[in-house]
N, C-alpha and C positions, 0 to 999 in steps of 0.2 A: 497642540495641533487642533486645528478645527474640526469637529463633527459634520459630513456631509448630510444633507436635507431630505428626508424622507416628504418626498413632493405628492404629486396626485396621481391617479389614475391616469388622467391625460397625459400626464408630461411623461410618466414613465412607458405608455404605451407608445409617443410618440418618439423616442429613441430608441428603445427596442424595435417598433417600426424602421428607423432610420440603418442599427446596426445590419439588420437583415438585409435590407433591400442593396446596401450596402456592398452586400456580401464580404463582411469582416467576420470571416472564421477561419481557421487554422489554414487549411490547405491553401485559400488565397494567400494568406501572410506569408507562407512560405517561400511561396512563388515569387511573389515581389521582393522578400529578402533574400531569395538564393538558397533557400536550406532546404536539404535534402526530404525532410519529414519534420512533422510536431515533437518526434522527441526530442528535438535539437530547438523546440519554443520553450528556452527557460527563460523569464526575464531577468534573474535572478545573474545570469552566465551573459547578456544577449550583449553584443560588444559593440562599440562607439562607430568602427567602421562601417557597421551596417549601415546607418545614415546616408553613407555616402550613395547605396543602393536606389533609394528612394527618392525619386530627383521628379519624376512628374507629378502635376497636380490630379488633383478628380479627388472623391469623396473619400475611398478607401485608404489613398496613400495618406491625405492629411487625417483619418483618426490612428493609424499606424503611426506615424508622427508626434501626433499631442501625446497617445496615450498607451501606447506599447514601446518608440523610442523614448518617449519625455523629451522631446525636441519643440524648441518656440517655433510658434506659429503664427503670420500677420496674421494679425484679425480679421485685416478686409480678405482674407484667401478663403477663413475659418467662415467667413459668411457669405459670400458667395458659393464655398462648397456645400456648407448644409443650408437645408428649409430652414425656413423663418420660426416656424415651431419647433425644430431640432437643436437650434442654438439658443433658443430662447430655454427651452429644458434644461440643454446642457447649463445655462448660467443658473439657472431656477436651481437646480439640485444642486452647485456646488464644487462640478466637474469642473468649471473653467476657472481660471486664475490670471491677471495680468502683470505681465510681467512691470515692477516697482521703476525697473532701469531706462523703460520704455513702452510707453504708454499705447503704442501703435502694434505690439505685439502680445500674444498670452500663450499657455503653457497647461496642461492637462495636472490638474490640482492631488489627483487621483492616477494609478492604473486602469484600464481597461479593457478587456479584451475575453478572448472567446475558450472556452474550453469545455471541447466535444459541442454538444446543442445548445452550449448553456452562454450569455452574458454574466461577466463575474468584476468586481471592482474590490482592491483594493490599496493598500497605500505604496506609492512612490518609491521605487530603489534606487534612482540617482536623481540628482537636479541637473534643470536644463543648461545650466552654464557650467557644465559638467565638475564642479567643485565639492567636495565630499558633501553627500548628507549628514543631516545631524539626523543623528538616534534619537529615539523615546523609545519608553519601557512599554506600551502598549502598542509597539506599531502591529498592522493585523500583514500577518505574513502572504504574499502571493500565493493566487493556487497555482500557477502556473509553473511548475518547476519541473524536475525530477522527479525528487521526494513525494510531492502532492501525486505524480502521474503513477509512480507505483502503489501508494496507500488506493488510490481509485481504482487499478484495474485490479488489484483481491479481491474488491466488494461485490457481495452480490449480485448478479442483472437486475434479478427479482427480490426488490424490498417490500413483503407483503403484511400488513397490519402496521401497529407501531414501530417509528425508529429514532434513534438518540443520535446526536452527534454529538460527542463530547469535544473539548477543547477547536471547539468549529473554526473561528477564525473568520473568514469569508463565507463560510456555510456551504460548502460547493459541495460536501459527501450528503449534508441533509438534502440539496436543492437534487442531486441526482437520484436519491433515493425517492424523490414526491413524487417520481411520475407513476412509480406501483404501492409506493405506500400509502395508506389510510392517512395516518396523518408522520408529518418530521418537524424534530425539535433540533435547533442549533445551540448548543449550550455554551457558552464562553465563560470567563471570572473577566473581560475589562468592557466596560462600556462599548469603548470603541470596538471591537470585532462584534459586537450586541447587534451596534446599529449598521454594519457594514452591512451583515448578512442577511438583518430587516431588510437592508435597502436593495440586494442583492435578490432576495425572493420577490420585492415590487417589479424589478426589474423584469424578471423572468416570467411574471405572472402566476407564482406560486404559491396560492390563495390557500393551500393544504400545509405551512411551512412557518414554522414560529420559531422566533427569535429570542433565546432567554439567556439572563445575565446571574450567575452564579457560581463557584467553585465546585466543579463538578456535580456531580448528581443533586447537590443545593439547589440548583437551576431549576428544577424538577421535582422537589418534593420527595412525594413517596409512588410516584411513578412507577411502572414497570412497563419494557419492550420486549418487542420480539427480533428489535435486531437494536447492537450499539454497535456502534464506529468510532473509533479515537484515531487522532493522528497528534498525540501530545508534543508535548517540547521534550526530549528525551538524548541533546547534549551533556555530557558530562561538563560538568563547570569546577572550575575551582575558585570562584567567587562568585557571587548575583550577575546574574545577566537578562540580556533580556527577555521577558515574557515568553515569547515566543521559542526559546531556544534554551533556554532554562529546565534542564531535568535534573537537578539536583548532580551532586558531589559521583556518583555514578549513573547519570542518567534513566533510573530505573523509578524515581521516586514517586512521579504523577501514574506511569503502567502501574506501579503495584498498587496505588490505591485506586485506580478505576479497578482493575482485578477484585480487590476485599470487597466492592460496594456492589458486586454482579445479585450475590443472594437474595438482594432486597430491590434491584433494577431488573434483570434478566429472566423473563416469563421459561417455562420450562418449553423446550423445544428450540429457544432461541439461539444468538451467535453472539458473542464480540470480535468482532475484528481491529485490530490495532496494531498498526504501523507502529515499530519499535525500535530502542536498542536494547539488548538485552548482554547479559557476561554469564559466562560459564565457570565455574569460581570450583575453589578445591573440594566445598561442602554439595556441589552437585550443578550439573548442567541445568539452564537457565529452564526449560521448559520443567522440570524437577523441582527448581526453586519458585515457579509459577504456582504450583500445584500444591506448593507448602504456604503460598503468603492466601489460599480459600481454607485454611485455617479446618475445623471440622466439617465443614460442607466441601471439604473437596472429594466426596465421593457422590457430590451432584452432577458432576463438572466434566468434562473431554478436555483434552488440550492437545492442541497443534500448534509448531513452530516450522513456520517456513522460511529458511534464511535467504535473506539473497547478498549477503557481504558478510564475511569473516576477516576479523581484525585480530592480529597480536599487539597486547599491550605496549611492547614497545613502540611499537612504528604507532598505536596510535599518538605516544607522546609526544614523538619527534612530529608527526604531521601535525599535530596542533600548536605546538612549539613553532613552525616553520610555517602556519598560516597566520598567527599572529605576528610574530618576528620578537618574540618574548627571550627566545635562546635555550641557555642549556636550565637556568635556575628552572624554569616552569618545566622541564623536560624530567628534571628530577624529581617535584613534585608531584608529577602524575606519575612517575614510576615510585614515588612513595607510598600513594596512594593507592597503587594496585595493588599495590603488596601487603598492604594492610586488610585489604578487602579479600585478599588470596585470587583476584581474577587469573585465570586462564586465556580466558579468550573474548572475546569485543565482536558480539552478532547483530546484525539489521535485518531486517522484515518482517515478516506480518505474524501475530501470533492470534490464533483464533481458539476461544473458548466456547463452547458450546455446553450448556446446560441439557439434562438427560431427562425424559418424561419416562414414568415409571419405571420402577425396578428393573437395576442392569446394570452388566459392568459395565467403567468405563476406560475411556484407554487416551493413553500420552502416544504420541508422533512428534518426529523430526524431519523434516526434508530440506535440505539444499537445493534450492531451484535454479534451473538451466534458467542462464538470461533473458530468452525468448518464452518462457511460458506464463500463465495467464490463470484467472481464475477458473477456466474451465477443468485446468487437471486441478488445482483444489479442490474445487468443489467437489467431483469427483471420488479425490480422497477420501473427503470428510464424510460421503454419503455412504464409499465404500469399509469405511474402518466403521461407520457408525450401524450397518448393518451387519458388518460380522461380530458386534458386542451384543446387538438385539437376540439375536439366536436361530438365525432364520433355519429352518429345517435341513435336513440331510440330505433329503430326495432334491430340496430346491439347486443346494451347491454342487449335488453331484452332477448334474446336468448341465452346470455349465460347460460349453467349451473353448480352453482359453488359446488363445493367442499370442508368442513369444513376439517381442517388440524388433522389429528389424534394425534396431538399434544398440541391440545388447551385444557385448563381447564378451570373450572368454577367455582372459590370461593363462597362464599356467607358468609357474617359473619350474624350474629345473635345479637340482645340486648335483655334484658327482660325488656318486657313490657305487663302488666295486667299479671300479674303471668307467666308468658310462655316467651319461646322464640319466637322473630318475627325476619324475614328476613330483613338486610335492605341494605347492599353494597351490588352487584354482581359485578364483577372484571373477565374480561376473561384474560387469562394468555395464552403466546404463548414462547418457548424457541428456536423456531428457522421457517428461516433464522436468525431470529431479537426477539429479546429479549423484549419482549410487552407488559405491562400491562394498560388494559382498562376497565373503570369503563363503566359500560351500566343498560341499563332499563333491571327486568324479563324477560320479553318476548324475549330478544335476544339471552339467551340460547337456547328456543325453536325453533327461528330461523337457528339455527346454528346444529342443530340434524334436521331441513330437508333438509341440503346443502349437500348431499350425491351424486348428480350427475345425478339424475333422474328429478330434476323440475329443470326449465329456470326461469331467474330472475323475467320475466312477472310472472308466473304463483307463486312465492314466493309474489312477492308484494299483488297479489288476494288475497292470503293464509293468507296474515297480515291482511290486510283489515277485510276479509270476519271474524276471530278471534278477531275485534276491537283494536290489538296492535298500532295500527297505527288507525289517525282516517281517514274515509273514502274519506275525500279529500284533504289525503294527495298528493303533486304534484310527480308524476312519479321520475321526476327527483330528485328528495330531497333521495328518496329511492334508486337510482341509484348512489348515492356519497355517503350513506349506504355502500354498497355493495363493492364501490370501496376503499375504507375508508381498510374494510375488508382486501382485496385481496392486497393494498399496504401494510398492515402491516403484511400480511405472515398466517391470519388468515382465508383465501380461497383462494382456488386457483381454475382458472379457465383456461379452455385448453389453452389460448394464454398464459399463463405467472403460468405455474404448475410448483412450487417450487422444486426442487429435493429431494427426500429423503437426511433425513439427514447421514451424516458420522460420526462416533464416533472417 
């Protein structure tokens, strides 16, 4: 497949000019195709009927056309819509193509289209005469999807000093981190995603933003950040596939060794963030088995696993089984497979490592995330678990005062016993940020109906005491990892780290 043209300054200021003025960004697109919102802009998913949508001319519909549908387009419409400098760019860089069968029309050579503030290009998910594509093993994956839309909204707001983007692709996590970071690296292992996201930072005018071609951290030398980003290929395969989609025999292959090479990449203070799949296996839960592949330095290291899909091995075999249409033999192979490996369970989302600046423990996290939350309740977490391993003082936590989540319930099952019903599970329930269910003693409901904002932690720990919930000499601190316990799992919050209401 051909390499697009890293052109000039002019030509690339002149389309970027043309997109904006345009107004070819999400919310338009949707509008003109009928969809509800951007989460439903995948191209990856975006269906043939939409076309039928788009039936008038003007500037907007024909680049939605060439290059969000991949639908032909007269030439003579393709020039009359755009300036004379627009279309002479578009052919200068590489964008345009004529179609072989007919000389009078052409066809967007490339994707592209908008995601958030940013212009992004890259390769082709269907042909215009709608006949299968042919595969290559470097094609550079769409950001536009799902997958890309949740690895992005993890990431920081604030990318501050250096940042990595591992396995880049299009380079969309570096180009959105340049607007607060010092400088961003897009690392790749194929040419082609190298020079996409070259092309993709001209585009954008992201003069802070380099483009580097190597196997992982090879890209880069002997480097170190202060923030990395991966969003690897992290399909299980049972043969080679392609680049893109390729995480080895259990998906796990390309995470663990970004994980092993943090020691000698990851500045202390720093983060990875990494879009993942990860297994829960007989020898320990995946964030467990994270914290064993930093080998002796994993007593530098934080780890958080935020899931947002849980898989049983089975159903993942038959759904892959049943998306390729391979049948039962590949169905047993991957249930061979699992069981070789002892998997459990088949998790998705984001796993954040965070490196620790001076001496301190450090601490493992799990959360299940509600579908609607965002990196603000992680962050959140991460700031909040990261402050009660520092040691912040006694007097500081006593004074908080927290606040029960109006979202939390209170089970209670019942058995019969001596003619009656007697109480015997309580279970507190929480659907958001994080999806929680916690078995506790009686008395913690009661606890939890006087977190309304009015008493400090000191004067709650009295209140148990002085009640006998707690016995009286219990240690301050035991109650104080109570409390934080709470507030990490979404089920108080307290002014430094108050949850946001949720969004439906």
């Amino acid at each position: 497949m051909n390499l697009i043209e890293i052109g000039t300054a002019a030509q690339f200021a002149a389309l970027q000019g043309f997109l904006a003025d345009a107004n070819y960004r999400e919310t338009r697109i949707c509008q003109e195709l009928g969809l509800a919102s951007a989460e439903a802009l995948d191209i990856v998913a975006l269906s043939e009927d939409l076309k039928e949508r788009v039936v008038s001319l003007g500037p907007l519909n024909t680049l939605i056309k060439l290059f969000l549908l991949g639908e032909f387009v007269s030439i003579a419409d393709a020039e009359t819509q755009f300036p004379g400098s627009t279309w002479a760019a578009m052919n200068a860089l590489g964008l345009i193509e004529g179609d072989p069968a007919d000389g009078k029309r052409c066809f967007g050579s490339v994707a592209l289209y908008p995601v958030g503030d940013l212009f992004i290009v890259s390769d082709r998910w269907s042909n215009p005469d709608r006949k299968p594509k042919q595969s290559f093993p470097d094609i550079v994956y769409p950001a536009l999807t799902k997958s890309t839309r949740e690895f992005l909204r993890f990431l920081p707001d604030d990318s501050r000093g250096n940042f990595l983007e591992l396995c880049g692709g299009s380079g969309i996590a570096a180009l959105a981190a340049s607007r607060s970071a010092r400088h961003a690296w897009a690392a790749d292992i194929t040419e082609r995603s190298t020079r996409f996201a070259e092309f993709n930072a001209a585009l954008n005018g992201a003069s802070n933003v380099s483009a580097v071609q190597g196997d992982l951290y090879s890209a880069v030398k002997e480097q170190s950040f202060d923030c990395i980003a991966a969003h690897p290929p992290y399909m299980p395969v049972l043969r080679p596939a392609e680049i893109y989609y390729d995480g080895g025999e259990d998906g796990e292959q390309l995470t663990r060794r970004i994980v092993e090479g943090l020691l000698h990449h990851l500045n202390p203070g720093g983060r990875l963030y990494c879009r993942t799949l990860g297994t829960d296996r007989e020898e320990g839960p995946f964030e467990q088995r994270v914290r064993r592949w930093l080998g002796s330095a994993e007593g530098e290291f934080d780890i958080a696993l935020f899931v947002s899909k849980n898989l049983e091995p089975a159903r993942f075999a038959t759904d892959s089984a049943v998306r390729r249409s391979t049948g039962q033999a590949e169905m047993n192979q991957w249930r061979a497979l699992f069981e070789k490996l002892h998997v459990k369970e088949i998790l998705t989302g984001t796993l954040v490592v965070q490196r620790r600046e001076g001496k301190r423990r450090v601490f493992t996290i799990r959360r299940s995330l509600a579908s609607n939350a965002d990196s603000q309740a992680t962050e959140r977490v991460l700031r909040w678990e990261t402050e009660m391993v520092v040691g912040r003082s006694l007097e500081k936590i006593f004074a908080l005062r927290p606040t029960a989540s109006p979202r939390v319930e209170l089970t209670v099952r019942h058995h019969i016993e001596g003619g009656d019903f007697t109480p015997h599970d309580f279970t507190l329930t929480n659907d958001y940020p994080f999806l929680m269910d916690c078995k506790v003693q009686p008395w913690m409901g009661y606890l939890l109906v006087r977190c309304d904002g009015s008493k400090s932690v000191q004067e709650l720990y009295g209140e148990c005491r002085e009640a006998g919930w707690i016995e009286p000499n219990t240690p301050p601190r035991e109650f104080i990892d109570l409390i934080g316990l709470l507030v990490s799992g979404g089920f108080l919050s307290v002014e430094e780290i108050k949850q946001p209401a949720a969004t439906e």
